[in-house]
C-alpha positions in Angstrom: -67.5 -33.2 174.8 -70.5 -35.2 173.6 -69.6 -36.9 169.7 -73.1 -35.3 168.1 -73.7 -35.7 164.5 -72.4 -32.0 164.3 -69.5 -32.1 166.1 -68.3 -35.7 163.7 -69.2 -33.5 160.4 -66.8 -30.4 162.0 -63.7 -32.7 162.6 -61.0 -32.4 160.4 -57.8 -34.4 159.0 -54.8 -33.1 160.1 -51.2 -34.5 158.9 -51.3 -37.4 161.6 -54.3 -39.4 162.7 -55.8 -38.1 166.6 -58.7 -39.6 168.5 -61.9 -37.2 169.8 -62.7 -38.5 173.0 -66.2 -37.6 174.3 -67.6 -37.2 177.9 -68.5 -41.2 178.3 -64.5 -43.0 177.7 -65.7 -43.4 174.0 -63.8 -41.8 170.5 -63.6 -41.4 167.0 -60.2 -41.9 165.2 -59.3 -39.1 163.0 -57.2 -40.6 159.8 -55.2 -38.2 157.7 -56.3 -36.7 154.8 -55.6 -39.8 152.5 -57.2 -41.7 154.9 -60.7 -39.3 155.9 -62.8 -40.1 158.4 -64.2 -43.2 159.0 -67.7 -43.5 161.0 -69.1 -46.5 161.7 -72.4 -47.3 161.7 -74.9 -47.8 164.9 -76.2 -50.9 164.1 -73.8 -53.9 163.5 -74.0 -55.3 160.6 -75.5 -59.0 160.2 -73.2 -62.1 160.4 -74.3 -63.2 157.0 -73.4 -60.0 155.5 -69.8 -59.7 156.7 -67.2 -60.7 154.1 -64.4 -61.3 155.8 -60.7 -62.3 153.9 -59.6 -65.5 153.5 -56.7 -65.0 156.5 -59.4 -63.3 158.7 -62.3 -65.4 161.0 -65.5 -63.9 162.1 -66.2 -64.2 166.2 -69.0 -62.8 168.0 -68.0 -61.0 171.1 -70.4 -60.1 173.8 -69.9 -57.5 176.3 -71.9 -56.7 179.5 -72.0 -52.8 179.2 -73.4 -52.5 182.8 -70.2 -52.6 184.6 -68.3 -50.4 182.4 -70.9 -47.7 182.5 -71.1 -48.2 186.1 -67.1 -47.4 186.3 -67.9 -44.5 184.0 -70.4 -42.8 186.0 -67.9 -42.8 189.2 -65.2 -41.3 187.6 -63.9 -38.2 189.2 -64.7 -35.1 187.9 -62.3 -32.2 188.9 -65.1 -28.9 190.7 -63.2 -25.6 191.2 -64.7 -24.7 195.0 -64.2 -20.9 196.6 -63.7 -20.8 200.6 -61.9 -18.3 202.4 -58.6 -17.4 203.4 -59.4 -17.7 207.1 -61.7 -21.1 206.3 -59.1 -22.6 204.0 -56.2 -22.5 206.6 -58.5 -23.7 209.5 -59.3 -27.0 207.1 -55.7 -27.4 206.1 -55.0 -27.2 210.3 -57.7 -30.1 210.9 -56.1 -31.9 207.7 -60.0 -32.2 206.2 -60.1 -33.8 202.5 -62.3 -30.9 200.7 -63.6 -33.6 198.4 -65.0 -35.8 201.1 -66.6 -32.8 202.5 -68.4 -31.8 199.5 -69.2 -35.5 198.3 -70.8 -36.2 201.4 -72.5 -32.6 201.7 -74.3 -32.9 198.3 -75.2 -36.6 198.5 -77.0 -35.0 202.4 -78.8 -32.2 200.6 -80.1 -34.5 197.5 -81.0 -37.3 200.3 -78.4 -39.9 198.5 -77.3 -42.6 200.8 -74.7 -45.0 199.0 -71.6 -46.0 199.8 -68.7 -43.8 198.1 -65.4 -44.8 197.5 -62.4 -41.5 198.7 -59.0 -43.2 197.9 -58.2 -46.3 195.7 -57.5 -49.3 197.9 -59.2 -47.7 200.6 -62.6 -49.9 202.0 -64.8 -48.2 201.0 -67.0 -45.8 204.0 -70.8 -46.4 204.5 -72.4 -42.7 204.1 -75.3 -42.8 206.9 -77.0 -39.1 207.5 
């Protein structure tokens, strides 16, 4: 689910605060209805500008996005995939991992060669077509 500007003015409060998640890992926190929605803005707002309370200090926190939406883009992604009966039994008998199969099928039709990671903890397998 992408968080559009239409989808953020069509949530609702309900009873107990829930998060929206959308499609990259980020959210939106839903408060209750004495609490409404909270969105906050795009831009940061300048140092000079923030007010924080007397118990409270200002610290300017940099993050390298790079990585994270590197992680992001590898996450799995569940595909529904139709073979049949007679196929589907032959694969289970040579113990063939469907998704390697397709993975690796794709990334050889769309000329993609990069290494791809199966399992966790697994080195990861040099695809060479």
């Amino acid at each position: 689910m992408s968080l559009t500007e239409l989808a953020l003015k069509n949530l609702k409060p309900k009873e107990k605060r829930y998060l929206v998640r959308d499609d990259q890992g980020l959210y939106i926190e839903v408060n209750s209805p004495a609490n409404p929605i909270k969105v906050v803005p795009a831009v940061p707002t300048p140092v000079r500008e923030l007010r924080p309370d007397p118990d409270q200090t200002v610290v300017l926190v940099e993050v390298f996005m790079p990585p994270f939406r590197e992680r992001m883009n590898n996450k799995a992604v569940t595909k529904t995939v139709t073979v049949p009966r007679w196929l589907e039994m032959e694969a289970k008998t040579a113990n063939l991992n469907y998704s390697k199969i397709l993975q690796e099928g794709i990334m050889e039709r769309l000329g993609i060669f990069r290494e791809i990671d199966h399992r966790p903890g697994k080195k990861k397998q040099k695809i060479t077509l």
